[in-house]
N, C-alpha and C positions, 0 to 999 in steps of 0.2 A: 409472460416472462418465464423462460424455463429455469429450475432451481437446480440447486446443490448444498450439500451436507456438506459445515465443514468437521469433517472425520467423525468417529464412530461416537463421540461424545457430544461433540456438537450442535448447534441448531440448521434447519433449515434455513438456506438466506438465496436470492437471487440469482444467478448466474452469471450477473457482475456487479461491483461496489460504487459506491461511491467514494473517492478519498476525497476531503476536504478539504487539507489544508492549503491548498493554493489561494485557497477563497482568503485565507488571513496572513499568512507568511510564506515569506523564501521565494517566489516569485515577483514581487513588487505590486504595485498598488491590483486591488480590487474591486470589482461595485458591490458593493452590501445588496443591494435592492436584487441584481441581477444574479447573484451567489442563494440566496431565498429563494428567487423562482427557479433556479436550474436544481435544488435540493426537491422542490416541488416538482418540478419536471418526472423528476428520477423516480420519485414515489408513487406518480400517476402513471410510471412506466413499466412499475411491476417493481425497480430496484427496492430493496428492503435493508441490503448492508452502505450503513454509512460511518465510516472510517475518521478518527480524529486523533488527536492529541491533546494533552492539556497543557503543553510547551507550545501549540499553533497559536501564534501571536496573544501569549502570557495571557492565556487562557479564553481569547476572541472568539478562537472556532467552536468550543462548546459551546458559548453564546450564542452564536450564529445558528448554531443548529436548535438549537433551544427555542431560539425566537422564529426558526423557520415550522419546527413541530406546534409551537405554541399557535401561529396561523392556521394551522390546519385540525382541530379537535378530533380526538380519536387517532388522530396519522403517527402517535407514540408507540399503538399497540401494534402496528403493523412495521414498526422499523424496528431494527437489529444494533444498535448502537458500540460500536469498537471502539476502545479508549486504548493509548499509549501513555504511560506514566515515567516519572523518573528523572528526565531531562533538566539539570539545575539551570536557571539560566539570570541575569539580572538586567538593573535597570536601561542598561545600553546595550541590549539583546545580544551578551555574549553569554557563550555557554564556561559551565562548570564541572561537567562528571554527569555521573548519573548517581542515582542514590537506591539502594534496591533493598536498603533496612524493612523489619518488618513494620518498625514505627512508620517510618515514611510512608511504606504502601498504604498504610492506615490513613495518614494525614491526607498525601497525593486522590486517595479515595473521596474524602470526605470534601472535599476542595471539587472536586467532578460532580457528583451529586450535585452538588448546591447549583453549581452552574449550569447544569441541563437540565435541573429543574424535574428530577428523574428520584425513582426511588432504586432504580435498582440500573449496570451497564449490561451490556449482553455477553460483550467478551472484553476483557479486563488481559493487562501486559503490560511486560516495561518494555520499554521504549529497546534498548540495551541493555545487556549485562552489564550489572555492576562488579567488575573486576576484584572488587575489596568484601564483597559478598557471597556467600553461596548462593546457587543459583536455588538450593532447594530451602534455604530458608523465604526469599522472595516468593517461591510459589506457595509455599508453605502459608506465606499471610496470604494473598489469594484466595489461597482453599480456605481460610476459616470467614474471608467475607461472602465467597459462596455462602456458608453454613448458614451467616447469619439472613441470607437474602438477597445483598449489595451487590452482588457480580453472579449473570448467571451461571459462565463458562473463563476458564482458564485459556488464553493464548502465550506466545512468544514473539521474539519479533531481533529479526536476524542473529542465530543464535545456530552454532556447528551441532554436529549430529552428537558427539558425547555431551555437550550440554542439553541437547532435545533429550538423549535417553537418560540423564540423570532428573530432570525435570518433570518426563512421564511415569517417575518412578513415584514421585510423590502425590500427585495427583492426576486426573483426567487431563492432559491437553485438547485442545481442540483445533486450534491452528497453529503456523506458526507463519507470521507474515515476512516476509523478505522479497527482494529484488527479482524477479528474474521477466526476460526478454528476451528478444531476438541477440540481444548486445551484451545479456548479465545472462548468462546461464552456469556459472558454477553452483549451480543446488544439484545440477544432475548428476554430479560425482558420489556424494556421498549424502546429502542431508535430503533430496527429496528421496531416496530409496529407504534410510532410517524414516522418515514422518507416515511412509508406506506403510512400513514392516508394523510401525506401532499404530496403526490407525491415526494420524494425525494430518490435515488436511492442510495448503497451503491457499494462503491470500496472497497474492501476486501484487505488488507494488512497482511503479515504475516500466509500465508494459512497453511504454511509448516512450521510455531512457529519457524521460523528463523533456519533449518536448523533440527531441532529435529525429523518434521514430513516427513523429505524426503525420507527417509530409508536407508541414505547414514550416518549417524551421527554413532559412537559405542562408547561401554563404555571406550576404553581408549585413546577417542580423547581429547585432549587439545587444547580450542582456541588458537590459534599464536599473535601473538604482533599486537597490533590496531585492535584484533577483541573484540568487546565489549561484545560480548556473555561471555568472563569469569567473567563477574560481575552481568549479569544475572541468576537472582533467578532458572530457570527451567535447568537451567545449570549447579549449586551448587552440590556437593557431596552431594549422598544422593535421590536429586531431581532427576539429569538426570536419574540416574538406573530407578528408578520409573517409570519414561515415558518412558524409551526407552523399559518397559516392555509391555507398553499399543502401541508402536509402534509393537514390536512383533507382539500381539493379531491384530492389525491390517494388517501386512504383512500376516499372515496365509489368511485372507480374498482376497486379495490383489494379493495371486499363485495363489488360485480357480476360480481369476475373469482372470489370464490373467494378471495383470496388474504390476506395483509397487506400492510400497506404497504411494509416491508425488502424483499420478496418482490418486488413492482412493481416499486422501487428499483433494485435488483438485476438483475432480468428487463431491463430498461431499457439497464443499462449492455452488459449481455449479448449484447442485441439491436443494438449499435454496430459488432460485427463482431466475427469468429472470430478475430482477430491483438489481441484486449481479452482480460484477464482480470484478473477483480473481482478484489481480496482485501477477505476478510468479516472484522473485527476481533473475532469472538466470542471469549468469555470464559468462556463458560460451553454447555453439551452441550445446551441448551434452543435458544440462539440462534443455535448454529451448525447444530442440525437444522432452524431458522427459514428459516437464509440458505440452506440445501442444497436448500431446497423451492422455490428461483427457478427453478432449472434445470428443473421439471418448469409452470412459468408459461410459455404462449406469449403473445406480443402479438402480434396480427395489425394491420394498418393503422390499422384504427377506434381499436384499444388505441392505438397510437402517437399518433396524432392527439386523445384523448382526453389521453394524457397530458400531451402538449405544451403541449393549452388549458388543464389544470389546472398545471403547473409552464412557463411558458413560458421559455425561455433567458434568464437574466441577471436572474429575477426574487426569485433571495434576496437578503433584505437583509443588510450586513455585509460583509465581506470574508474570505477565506479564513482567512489570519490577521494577526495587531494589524499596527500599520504598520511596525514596523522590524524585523520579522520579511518581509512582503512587499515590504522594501526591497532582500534580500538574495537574493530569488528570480529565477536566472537568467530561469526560465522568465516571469517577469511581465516582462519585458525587451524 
């Protein structure tokens, strides 16, 4: 497995992640047993960064990973553990804000610990900006759990370029995680040129636009109960045809190379640059050996150029997500 640094502060981690939380929430039911072996899968595959939340099903996916490292002895020193924090949410899994106090980061910290079972996370974020806080008291607690041991590295997680530079200013960043695809590429305006200039590296979330850019999605899939794609704009009648027409234009590319379309997807983001690294939301040991097989896709120019004409910038329809969800994104700011 080839690696990458994320940024000049960073640790070494894979050259592609694992995101988790499908294995517990927002896409509907999952098999435990089969979420385990596909965490294993990753770690016999060379992956090392595994991506979570402590809002992924009110706290399951720490668990989950917890119990997938605890099968394996020794497999904690070799993984890279990303934690998102912040997310309020309750007993009938709605959400509330985010909370970005220094208390909180403390408490949201000490709550992770216990459930991964972990003395220390590797990279440490909220979730979101907390709108009622500064951004630089949040990293500010951060950096003194660095100090004490708790967190090795500092990230962010979809967050505009003046709050990236007011954020680097107080501490070491190291990533900062957000969206981007063939389908999400507003970073390349302003916030991936800022995480350059300052050394700061990005985790790529959402390569495969949750599901649209796999090649596995058709027009008369319907999300199932507890997948929140049905309330997703690119998902809407009307929207998804759209795209799944520019996935077409893309699979054609995609038999001529050999490959699938995840694969192109993937290779895509990959080919953005060495300070990028995808996380594959696999669920299952079939589609994470899918997304493993990008790394062995080259695009050379023609590929680039071909891809671009099939998926041109800014040509899915929909929006990332519903409006008052992208009302609350720093980063669309």
């Amino acid at each position: 497995m080839r690696t990458r640094t994320l940024g000049t502060t960073g640790p070494v981690t894979s050259a592609i992640g694992l995101g988790c939380m499908g294995m517990s929430a927002l896409y509907g039911e999952a098999d435990r047993a089969e979420s385990i072996a596909t965490i294993h899968a990753a770690l016999d595959a060379g992956v090392t960064l595994l991506d979570t939340g402590d809002f992924y099903g009110m706290g399951h996916n720490e668990l989950l990973i917890r119990d997938a490292l605890a099968a394996r002895p020794g497999s904690r020193d070799n993984a890279l553990i990303s934690v998102k924090f912040g997310a309020l949410r309750d007993a009938e899994g709605g959400w509330g804000g985010y909370d970005g106090r220094p208390a909180a980061v403390r408490n949201f910290l000490a709550y992770s610990l216990q459930r991964l079972g972990t003395d220390h996370i590797d990279v440490y974020r909220i979730a979101r900006v907390d709108p009622d806080v500064p951004v630089e008291e949040t990293v500010g607690a951060i950096a003194e759990a660095v100090e004490k041991g708790w967190v090795r590295h500092i990230g962010l997680s979809e967050v505009g370029a003046d709050t990236l530079r007011r954020a680097a200013a107080v501490a070491p960043i190291s990533d900062v995680q957000i969206e981007y695809s063939l389908f999400s590429r507003g970073i390349e305006d302003a916030i991936l040129p800022t995480a350059r200039e300052l050394g700061v590296a990005v985790t790529a979330y959402g390569v495969l636009s949750r599901g649209l850019l796999s090649g596995h999605w058709t027009r008369d899939r319907k999300p199932g109960e507890g997948d929140f794609r049905a309330f997703s704009p690119r998902f809407a009648a009307g929207n998804v045809e759209r795209n799944l027409d520019l996935v077409d234009a893309l699979r054609r590319i995609a038999e001529a190379k050999g490959a699938t379309v995840a694969q192109i997807a993937i290779a895509w983001v990959l080919s953005r640059g060495e300070d990028i690294v995808p996380l594959v939301g696999a669920r299952r040991r079939d589609r994470l050996a899918e997304a493993l097989g990008a790394l062995d896709v080259t695009l050379d120019d023609a590929d680039l150029a071909a891809v671009e004409k099939a998926v041109p910038a800014g040509a899915a329809a929909g929006a990332r997500y519903p409006d008052s969800q992208m009302a609350h994104l720093d980063s669309e700011k």
